[in-house]
Structures are given as C-alpha cells and as structure tokens.
N, CA, C and O atoms as a GROMACS GRO file, in nm:
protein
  544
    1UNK      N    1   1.464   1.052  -0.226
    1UNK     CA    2   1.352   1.009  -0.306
    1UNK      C    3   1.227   1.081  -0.254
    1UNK      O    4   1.207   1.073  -0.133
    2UNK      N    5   1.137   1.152  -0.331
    2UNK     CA    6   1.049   1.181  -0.322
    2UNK      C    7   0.913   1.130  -0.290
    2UNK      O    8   0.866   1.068  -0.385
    3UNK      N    9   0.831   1.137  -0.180
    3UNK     CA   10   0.729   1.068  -0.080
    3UNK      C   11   0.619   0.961  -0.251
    3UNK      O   12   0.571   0.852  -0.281
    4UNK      N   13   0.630   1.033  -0.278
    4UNK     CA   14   0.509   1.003  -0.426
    4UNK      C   15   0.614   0.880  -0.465
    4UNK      O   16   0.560   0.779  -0.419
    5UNK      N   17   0.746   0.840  -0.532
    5UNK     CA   18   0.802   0.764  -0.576
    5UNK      C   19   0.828   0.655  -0.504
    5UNK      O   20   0.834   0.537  -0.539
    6UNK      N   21   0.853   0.738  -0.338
    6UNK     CA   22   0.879   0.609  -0.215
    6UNK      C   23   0.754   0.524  -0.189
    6UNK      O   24   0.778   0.430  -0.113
    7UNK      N   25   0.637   0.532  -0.229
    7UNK     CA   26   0.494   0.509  -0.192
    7UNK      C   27   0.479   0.399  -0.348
    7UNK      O   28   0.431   0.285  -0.348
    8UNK      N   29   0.515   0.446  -0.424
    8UNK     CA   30   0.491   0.389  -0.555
    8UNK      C   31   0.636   0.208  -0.532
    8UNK      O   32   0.598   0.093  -0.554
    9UNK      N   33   0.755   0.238  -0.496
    9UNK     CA   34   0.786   0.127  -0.499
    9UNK      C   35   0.714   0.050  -0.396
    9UNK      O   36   0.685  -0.067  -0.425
   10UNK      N   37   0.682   0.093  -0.290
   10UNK     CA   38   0.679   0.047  -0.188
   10UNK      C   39   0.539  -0.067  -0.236
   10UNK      O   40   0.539  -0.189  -0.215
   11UNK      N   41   0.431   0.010  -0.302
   11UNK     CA   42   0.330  -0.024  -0.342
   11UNK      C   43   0.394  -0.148  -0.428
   11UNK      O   44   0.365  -0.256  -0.375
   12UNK      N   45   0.465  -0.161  -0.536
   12UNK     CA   46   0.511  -0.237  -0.637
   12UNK      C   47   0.529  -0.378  -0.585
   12UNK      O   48   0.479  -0.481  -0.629
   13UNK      N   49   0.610  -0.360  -0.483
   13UNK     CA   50   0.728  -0.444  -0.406
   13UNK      C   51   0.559  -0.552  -0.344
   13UNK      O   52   0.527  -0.666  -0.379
   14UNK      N   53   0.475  -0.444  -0.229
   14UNK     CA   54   0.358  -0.492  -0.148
   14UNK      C   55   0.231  -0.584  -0.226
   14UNK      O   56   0.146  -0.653  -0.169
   15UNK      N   57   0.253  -0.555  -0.416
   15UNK     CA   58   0.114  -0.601  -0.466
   15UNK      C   59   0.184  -0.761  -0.450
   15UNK      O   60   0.096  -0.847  -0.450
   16UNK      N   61   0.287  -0.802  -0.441
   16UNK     CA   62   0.348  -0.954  -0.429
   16UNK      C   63   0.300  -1.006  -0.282
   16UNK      O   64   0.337  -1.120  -0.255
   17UNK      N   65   0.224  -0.938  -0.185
   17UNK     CA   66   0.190  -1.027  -0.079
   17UNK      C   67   0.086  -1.121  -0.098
   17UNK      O   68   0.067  -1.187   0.004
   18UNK      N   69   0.018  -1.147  -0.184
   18UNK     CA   70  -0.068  -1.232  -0.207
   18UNK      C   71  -0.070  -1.353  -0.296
   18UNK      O   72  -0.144  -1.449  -0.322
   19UNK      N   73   0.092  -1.282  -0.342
   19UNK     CA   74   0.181  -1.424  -0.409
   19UNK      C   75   0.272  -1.469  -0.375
   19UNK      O   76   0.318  -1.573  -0.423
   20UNK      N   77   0.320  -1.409  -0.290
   20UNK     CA   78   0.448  -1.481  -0.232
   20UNK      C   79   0.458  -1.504  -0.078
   20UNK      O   80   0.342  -1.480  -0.046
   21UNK      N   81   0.518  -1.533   0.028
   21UNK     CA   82   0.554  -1.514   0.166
   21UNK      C   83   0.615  -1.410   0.178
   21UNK      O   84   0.692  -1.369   0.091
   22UNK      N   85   0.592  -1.350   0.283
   22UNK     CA   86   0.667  -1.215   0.374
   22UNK      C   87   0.836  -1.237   0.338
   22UNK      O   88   0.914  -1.157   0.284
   23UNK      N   89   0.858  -1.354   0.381
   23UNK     CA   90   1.014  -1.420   0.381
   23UNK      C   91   1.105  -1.375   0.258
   23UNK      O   92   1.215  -1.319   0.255
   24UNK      N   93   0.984  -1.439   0.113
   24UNK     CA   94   1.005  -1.431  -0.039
   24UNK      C   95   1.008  -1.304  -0.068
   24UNK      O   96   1.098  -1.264  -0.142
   25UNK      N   97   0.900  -1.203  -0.010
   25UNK     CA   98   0.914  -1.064  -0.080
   25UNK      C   99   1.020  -1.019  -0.030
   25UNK      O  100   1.092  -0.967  -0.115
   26UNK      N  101   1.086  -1.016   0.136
   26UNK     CA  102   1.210  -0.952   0.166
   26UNK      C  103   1.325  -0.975   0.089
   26UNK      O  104   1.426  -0.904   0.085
   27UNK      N  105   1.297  -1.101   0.015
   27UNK     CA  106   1.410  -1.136  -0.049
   27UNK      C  107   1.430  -1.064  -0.194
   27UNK      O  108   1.535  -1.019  -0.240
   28UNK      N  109   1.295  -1.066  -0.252
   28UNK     CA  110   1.324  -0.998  -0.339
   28UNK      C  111   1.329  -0.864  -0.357
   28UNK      O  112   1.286  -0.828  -0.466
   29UNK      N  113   1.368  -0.778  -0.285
   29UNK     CA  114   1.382  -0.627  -0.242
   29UNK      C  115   1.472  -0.588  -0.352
   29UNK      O  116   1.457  -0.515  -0.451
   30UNK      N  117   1.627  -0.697  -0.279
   30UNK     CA  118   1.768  -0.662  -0.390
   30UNK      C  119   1.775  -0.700  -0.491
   30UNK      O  120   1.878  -0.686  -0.557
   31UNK      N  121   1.642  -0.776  -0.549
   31UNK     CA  122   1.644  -0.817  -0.647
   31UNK      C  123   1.571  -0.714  -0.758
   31UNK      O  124   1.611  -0.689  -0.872
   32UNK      N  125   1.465  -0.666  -0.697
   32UNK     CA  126   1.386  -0.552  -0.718
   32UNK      C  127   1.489  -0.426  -0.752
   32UNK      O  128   1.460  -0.357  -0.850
   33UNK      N  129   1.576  -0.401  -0.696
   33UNK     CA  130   1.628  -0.285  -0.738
   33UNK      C  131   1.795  -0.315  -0.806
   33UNK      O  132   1.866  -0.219  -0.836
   34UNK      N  133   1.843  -0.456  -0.824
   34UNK     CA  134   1.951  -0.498  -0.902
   34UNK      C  135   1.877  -0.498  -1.060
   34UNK      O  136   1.948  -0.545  -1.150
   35UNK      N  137   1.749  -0.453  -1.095
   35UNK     CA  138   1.702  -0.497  -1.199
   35UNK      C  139   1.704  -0.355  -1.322
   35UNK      O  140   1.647  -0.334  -1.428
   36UNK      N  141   1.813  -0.272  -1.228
   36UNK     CA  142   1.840  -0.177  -1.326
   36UNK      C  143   1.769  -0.066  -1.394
   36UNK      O  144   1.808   0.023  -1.469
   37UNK      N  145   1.642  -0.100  -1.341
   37UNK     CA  146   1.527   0.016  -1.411
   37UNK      C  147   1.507   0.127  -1.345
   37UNK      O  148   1.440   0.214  -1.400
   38UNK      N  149   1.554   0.148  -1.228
   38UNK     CA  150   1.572   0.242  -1.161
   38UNK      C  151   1.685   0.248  -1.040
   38UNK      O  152   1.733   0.152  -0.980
   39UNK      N  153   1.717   0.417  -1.019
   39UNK     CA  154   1.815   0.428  -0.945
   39UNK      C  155   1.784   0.450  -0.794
   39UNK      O  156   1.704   0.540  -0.768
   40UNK      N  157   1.818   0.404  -0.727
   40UNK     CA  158   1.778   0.446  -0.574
   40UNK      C  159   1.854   0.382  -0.448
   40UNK      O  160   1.865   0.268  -0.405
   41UNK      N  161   1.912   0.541  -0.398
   41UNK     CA  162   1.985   0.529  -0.247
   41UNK      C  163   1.991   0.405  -0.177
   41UNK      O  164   1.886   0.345  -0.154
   42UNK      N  165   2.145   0.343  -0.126
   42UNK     CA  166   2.112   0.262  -0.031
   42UNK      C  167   1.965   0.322   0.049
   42UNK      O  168   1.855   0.266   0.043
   43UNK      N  169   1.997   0.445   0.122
   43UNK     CA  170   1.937   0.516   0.234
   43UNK      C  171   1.758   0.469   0.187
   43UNK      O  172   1.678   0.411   0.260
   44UNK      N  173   1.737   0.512   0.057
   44UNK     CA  174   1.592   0.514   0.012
   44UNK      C  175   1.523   0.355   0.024
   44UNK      O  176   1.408   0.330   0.060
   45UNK      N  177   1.681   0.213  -0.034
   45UNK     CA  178   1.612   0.126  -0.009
   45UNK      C  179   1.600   0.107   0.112
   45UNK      O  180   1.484   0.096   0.152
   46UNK      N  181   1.705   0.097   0.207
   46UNK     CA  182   1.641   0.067   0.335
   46UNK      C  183   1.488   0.072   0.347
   46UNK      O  184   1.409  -0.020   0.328
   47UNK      N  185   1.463   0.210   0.385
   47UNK     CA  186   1.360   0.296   0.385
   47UNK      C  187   1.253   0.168   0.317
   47UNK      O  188   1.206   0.080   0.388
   48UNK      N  189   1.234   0.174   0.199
   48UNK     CA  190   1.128   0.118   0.174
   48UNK      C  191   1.096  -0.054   0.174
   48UNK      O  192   0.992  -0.108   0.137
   49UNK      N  193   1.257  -0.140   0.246
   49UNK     CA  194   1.274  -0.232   0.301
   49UNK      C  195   1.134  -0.236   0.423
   49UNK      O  196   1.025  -0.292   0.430
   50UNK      N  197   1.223  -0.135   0.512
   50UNK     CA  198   1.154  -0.093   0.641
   50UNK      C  199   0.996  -0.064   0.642
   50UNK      O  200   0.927  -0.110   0.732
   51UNK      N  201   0.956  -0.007   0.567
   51UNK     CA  202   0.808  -0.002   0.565
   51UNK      C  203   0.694  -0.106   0.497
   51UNK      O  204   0.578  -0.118   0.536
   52UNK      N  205   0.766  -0.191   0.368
   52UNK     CA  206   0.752  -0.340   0.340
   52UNK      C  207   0.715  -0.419   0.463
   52UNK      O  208   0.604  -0.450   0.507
   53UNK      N  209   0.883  -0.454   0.526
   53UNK     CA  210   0.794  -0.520   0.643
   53UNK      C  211   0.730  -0.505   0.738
   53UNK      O  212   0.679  -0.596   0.803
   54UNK      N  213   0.722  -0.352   0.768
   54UNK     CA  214   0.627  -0.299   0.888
   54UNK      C  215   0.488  -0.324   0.837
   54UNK      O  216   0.412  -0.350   0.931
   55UNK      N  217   0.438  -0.325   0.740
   55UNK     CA  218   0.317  -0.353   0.641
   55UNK      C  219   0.275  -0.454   0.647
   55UNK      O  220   0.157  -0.476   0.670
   56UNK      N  221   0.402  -0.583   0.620
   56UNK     CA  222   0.387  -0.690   0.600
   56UNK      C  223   0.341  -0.804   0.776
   56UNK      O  224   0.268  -0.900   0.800
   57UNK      N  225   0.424  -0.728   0.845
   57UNK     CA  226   0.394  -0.772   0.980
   57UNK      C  227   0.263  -0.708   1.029
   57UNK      O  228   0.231  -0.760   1.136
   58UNK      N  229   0.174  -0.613   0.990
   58UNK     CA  230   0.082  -0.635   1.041
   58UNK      C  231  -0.054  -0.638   0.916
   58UNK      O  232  -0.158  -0.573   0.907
   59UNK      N  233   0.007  -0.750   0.827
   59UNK     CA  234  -0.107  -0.768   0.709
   59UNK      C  235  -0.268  -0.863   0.779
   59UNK      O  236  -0.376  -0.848   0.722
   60UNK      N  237  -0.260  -0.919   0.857
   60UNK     CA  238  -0.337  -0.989   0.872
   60UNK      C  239  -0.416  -0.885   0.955
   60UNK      O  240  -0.532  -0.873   0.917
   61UNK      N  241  -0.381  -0.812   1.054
   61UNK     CA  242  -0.485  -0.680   1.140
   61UNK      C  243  -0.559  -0.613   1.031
   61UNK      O  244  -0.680  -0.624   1.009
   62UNK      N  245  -0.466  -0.535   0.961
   62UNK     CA  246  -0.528  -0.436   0.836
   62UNK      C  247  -0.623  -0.513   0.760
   62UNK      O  248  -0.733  -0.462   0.743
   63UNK      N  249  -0.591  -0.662   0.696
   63UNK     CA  250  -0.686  -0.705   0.617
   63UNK      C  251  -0.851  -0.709   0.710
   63UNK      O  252  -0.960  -0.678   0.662
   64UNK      N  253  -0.830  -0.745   0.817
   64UNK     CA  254  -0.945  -0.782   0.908
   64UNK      C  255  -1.003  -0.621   0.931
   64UNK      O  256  -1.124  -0.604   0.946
   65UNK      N  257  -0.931  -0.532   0.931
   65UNK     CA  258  -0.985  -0.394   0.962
   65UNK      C  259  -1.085  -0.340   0.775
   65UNK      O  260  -1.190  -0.287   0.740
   66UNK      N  261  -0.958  -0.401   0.711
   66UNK     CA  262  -1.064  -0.373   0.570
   66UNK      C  263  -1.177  -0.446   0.537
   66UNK      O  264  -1.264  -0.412   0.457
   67UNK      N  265  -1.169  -0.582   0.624
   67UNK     CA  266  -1.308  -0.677   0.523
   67UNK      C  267  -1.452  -0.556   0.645
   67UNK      O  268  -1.565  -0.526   0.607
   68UNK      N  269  -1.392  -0.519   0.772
   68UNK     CA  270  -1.493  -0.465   0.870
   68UNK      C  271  -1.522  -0.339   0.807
   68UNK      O  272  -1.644  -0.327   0.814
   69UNK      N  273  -1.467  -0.224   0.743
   69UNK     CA  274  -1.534  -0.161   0.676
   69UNK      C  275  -1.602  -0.208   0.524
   69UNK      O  276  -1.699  -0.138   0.499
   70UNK      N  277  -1.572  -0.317   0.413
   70UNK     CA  278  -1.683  -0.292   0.331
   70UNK      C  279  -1.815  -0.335   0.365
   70UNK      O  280  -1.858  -0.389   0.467
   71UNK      N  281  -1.888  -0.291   0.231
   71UNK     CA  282  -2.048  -0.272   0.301
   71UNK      C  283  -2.033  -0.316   0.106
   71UNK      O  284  -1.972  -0.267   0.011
   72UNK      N  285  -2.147  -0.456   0.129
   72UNK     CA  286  -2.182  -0.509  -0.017
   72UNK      C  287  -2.052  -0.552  -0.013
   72UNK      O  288  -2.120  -0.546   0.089
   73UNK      N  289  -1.982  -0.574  -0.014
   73UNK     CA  290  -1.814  -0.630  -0.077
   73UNK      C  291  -1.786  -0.705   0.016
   73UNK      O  292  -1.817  -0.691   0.134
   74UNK      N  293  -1.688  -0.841  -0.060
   74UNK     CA  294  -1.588  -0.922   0.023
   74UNK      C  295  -1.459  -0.901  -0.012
   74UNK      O  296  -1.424  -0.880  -0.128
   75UNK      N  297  -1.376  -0.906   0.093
   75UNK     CA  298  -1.272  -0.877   0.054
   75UNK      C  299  -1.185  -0.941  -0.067
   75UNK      O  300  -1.096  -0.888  -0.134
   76UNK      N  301  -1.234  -1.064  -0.075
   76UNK     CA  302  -1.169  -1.108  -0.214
   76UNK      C  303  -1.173  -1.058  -0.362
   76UNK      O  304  -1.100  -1.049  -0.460
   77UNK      N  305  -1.321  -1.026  -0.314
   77UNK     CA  306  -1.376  -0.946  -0.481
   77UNK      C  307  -1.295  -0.800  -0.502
   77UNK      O  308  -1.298  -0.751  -0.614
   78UNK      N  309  -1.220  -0.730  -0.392
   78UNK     CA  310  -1.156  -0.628  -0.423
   78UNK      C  311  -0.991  -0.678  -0.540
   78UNK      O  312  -0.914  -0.773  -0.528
   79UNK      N  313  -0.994  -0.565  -0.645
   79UNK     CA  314  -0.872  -0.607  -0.741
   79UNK      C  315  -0.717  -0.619  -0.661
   79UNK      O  316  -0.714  -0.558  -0.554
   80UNK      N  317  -0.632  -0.667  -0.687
   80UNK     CA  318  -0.520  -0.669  -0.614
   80UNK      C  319  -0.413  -0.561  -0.626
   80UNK      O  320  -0.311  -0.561  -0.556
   81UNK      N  321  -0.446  -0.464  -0.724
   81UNK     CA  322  -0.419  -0.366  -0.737
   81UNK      C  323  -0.494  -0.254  -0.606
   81UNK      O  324  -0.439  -0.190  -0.517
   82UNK      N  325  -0.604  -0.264  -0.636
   82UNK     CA  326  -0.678  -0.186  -0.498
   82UNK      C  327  -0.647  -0.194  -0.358
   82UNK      O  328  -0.607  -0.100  -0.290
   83UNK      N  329  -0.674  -0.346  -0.308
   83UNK     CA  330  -0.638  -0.375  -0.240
   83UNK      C  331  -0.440  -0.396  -0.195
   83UNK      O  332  -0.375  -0.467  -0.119
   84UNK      N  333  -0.425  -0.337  -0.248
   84UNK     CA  334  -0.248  -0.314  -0.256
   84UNK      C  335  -0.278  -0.164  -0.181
   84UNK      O  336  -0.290  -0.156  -0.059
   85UNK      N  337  -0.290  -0.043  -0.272
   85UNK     CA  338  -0.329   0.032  -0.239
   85UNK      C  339  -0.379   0.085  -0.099
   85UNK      O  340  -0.318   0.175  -0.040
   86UNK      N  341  -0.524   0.011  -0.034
   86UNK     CA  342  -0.577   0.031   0.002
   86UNK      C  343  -0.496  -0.054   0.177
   86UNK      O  344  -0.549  -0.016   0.281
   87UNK      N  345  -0.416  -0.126   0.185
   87UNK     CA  346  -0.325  -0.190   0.203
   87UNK      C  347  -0.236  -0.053   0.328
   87UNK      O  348  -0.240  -0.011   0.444
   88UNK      N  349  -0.164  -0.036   0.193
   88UNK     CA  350  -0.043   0.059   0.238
   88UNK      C  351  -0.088   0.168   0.322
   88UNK      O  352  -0.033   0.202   0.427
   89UNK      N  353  -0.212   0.232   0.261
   89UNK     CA  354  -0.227   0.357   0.290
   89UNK      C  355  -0.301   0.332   0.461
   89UNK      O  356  -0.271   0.388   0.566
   90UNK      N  357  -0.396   0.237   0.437
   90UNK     CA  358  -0.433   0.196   0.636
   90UNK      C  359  -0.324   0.206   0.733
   90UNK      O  360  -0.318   0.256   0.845
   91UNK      N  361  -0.212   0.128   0.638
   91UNK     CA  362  -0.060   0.136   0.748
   91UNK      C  363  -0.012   0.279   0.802
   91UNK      O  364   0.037   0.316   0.909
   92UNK      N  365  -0.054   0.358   0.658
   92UNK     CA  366  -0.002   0.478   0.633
   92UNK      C  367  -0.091   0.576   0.765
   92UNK      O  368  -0.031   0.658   0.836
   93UNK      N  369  -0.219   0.551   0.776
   93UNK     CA  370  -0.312   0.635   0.811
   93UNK      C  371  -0.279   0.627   0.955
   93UNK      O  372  -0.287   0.727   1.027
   94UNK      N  373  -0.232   0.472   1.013
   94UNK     CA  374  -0.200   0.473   1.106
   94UNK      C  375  -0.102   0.480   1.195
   94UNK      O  376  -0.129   0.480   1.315
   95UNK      N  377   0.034   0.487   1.146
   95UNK     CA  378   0.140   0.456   1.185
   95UNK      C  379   0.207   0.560   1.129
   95UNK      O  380   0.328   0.537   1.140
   96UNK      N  381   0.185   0.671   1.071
   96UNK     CA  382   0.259   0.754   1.001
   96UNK      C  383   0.198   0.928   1.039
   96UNK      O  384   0.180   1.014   0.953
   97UNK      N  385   0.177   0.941   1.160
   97UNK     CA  386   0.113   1.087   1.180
   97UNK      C  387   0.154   1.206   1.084
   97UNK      O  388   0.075   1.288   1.038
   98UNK      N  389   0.342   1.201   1.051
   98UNK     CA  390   0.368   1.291   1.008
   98UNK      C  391   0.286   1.350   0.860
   98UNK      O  392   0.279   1.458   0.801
   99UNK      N  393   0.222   1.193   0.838
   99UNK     CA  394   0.174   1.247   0.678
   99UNK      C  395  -0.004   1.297   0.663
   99UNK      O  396  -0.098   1.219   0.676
  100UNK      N  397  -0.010   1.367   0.650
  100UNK     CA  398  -0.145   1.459   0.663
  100UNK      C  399  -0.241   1.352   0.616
  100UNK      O  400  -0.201   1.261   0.542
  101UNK      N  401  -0.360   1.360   0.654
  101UNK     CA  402  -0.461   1.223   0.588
  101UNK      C  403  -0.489   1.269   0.428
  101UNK      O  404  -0.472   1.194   0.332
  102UNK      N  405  -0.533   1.404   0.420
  102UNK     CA  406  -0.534   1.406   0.286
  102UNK      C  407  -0.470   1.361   0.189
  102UNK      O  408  -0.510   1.302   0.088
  103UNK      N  409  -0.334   1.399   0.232
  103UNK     CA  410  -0.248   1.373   0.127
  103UNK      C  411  -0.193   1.249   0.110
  103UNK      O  412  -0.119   1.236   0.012
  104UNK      N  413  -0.210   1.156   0.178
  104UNK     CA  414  -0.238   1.008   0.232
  104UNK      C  415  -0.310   0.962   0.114
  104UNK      O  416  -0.246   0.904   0.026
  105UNK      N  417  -0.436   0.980   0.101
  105UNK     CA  418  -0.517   0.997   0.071
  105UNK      C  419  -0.557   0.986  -0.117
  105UNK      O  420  -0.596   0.914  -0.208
  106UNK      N  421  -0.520   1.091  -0.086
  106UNK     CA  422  -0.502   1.128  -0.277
  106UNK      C  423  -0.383   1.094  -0.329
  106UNK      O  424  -0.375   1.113  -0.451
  107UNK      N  425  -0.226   1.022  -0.243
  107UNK     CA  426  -0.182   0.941  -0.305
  107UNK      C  427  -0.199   0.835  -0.379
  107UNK      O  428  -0.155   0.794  -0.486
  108UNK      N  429  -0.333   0.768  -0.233
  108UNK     CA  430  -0.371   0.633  -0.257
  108UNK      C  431  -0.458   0.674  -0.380
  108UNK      O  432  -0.398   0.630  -0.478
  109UNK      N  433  -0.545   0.723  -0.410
  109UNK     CA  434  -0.599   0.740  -0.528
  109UNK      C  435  -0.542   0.776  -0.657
  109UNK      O  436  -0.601   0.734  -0.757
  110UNK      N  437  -0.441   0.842  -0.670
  110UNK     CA  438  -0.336   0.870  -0.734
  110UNK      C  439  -0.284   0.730  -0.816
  110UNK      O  440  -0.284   0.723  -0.939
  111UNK      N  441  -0.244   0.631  -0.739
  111UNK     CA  442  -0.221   0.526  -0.713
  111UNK      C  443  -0.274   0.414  -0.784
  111UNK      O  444  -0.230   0.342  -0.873
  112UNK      N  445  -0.376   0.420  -0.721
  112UNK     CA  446  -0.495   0.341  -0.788
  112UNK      C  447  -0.594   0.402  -0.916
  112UNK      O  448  -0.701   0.346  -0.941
  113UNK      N  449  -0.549   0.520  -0.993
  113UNK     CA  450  -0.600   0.565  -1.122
  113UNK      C  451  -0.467   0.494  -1.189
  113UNK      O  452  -0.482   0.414  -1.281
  114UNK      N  453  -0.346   0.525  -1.139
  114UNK     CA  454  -0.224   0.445  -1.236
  114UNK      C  455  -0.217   0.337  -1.267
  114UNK      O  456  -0.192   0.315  -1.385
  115UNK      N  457  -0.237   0.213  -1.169
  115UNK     CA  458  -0.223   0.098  -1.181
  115UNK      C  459  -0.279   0.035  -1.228
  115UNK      O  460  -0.249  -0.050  -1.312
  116UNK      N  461  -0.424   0.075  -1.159
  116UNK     CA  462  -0.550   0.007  -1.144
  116UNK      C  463  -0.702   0.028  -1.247
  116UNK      O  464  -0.703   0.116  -1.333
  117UNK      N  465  -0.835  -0.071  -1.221
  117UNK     CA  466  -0.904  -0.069  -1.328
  117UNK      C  467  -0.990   0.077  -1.303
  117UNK      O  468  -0.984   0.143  -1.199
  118UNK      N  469  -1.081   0.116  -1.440
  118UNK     CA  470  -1.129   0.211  -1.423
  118UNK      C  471  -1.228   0.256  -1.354
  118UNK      O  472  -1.332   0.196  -1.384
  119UNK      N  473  -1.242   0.326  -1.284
  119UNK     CA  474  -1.312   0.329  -1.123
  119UNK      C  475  -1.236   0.311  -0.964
  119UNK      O  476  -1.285   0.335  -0.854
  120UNK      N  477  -1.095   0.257  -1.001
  120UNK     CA  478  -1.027   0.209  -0.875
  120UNK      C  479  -0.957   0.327  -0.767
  120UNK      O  480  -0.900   0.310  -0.660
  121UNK      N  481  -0.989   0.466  -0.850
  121UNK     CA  482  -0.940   0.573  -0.796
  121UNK      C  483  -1.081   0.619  -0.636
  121UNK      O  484  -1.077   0.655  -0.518
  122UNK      N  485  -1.180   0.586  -0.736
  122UNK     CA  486  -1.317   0.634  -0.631
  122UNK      C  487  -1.345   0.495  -0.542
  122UNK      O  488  -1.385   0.496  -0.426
  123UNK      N  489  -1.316   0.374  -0.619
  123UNK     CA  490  -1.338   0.289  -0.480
  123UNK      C  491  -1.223   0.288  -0.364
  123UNK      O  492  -1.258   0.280  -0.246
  124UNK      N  493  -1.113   0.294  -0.394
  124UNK     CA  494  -1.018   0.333  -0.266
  124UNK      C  495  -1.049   0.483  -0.191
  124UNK      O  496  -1.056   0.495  -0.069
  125UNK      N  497  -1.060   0.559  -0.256
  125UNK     CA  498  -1.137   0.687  -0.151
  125UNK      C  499  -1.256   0.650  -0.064
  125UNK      O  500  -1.277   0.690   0.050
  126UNK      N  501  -1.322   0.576  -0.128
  126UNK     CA  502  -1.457   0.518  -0.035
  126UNK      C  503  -1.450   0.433   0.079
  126UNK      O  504  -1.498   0.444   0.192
  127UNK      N  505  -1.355   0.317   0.004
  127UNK     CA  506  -1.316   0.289   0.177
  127UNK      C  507  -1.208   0.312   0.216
  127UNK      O  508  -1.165   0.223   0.290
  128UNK      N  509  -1.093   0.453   0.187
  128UNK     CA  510  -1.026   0.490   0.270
  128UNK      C  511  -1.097   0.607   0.337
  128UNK      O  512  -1.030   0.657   0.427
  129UNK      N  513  -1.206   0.659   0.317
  129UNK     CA  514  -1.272   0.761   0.332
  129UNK      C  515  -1.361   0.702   0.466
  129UNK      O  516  -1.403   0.773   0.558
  130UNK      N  517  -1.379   0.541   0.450
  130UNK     CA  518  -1.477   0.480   0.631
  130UNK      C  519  -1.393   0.475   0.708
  130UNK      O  520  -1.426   0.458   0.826
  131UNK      N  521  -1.270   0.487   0.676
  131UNK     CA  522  -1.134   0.488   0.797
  131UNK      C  523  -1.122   0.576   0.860
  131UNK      O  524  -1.143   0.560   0.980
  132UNK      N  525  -1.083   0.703   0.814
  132UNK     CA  526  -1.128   0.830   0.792
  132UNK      C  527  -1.218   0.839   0.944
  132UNK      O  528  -1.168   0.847   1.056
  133UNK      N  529  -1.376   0.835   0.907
  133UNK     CA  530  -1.481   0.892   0.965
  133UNK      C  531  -1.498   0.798   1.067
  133UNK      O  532  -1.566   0.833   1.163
  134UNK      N  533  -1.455   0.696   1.066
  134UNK     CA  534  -1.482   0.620   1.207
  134UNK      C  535  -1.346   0.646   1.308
  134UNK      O  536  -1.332   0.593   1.418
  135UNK      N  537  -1.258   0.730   1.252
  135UNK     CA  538  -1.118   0.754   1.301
  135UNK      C  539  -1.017   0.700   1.319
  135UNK      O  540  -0.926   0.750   1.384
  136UNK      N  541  -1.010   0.532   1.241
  136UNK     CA  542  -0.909   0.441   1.271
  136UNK      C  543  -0.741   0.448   1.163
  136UNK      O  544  -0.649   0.369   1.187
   0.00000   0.00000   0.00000
C-alpha cells in the first residue's frame, strides 16, 4: 500500500477517537476492512492497526502539545476533520524520522483539502507549520 493511502485509512479509522474509546476503535479495525470497500494486505492492516494505536496511546500528549501551539483558537473550536489530521501528522512529525517533514506535511494538507471544510488545507499547515519552527 502506498504511504498516501496508508495515511488516508489510518486518518479514517483515527477521526473515531472522539467518538469512541481506544478499546472500541481497535475493535473496529476488522470491521473497517470486512466492509468490502476496499482491498488491503493482512501485512498493510497490521501496519495501520499499529500506528492507530501508537497515535491513540499517546492522544492525550499530542492534544496538550496542539492546544500549546494555537494562538486565538481552542482546541475544541478546531473541525474534527482537522484536528484528525492535524492529530496524525504530530505523531508523524515525531515518531517517524524516515518521513521527510515536507512531505509529512503536504500530506496533511492534502488531507485536509479532501475531507475537510474550505480553508482546512491552510489551517493545518499553520499549525503544523508552529511544530515545525519551534522543532517539536
């Protein structure tokens, strides 16, 4: 599976943390991919099993690292689409050297022009962009 598609379920699977328990989303992984709409590798689900809950186990750090960069914003007022987004890619920025920040980067924006409302491409660059420059 290709990094762009693995990022996109992964994202899908992650916008359910704010509706469900960690416990509930693991569960619905096999449910997520028994649903026939797409094909994908044991190997690939693992994979995006594995980075679900690496995400999910440290949701409460990342959220506290995101409410400390906005400026004018609370974290609630961000869309859950964005904040999905904006989510993954902190995990990403940090825990994932192999993947270049740019391209990190303009996934997450990528990302958030697909899903999300209009404007959600430039507000996730903005504050993935204070992560960025403060180096975290």
């Amino acid at each position: 599976m290709k990094q762009k598609a693995f990022k996109e379920q992964v994202f899908k699977l992650l916008f359910g943390a704010d509706f469900n328990t960690r416990e509930e989303l693991l569960e619905q992984i096999p449910l997520y991919f028994e649903a026939g709409d797409l094909t994908v590798s044991d190997a690939d689900r693992a994979r995006i099993g594995e980075r679900l809950d690496a995400i999910l186990e440290r949701l409460p750090e990342i959220d506290a690292q995101i409410a400390g960069k906005l400026t004018k914003w609370k974290p609630e007022r961000i869309g859950k689409v964005e904040l999905t987004v904006i989510r993954m890619t902190v995990y990403e920025l940090q825990n994932c050297p192999e993947v270049p920040v740019g391209v990190a980067i303009n996934d997450a924006v990528e990302l958030a022009k697909k899903f999300g409302q209009d404007g959600a491409g430039q507000f996730v660059n903005g504050v993935l962009g204070a992560f960025v420059k403060s180096g975290e």
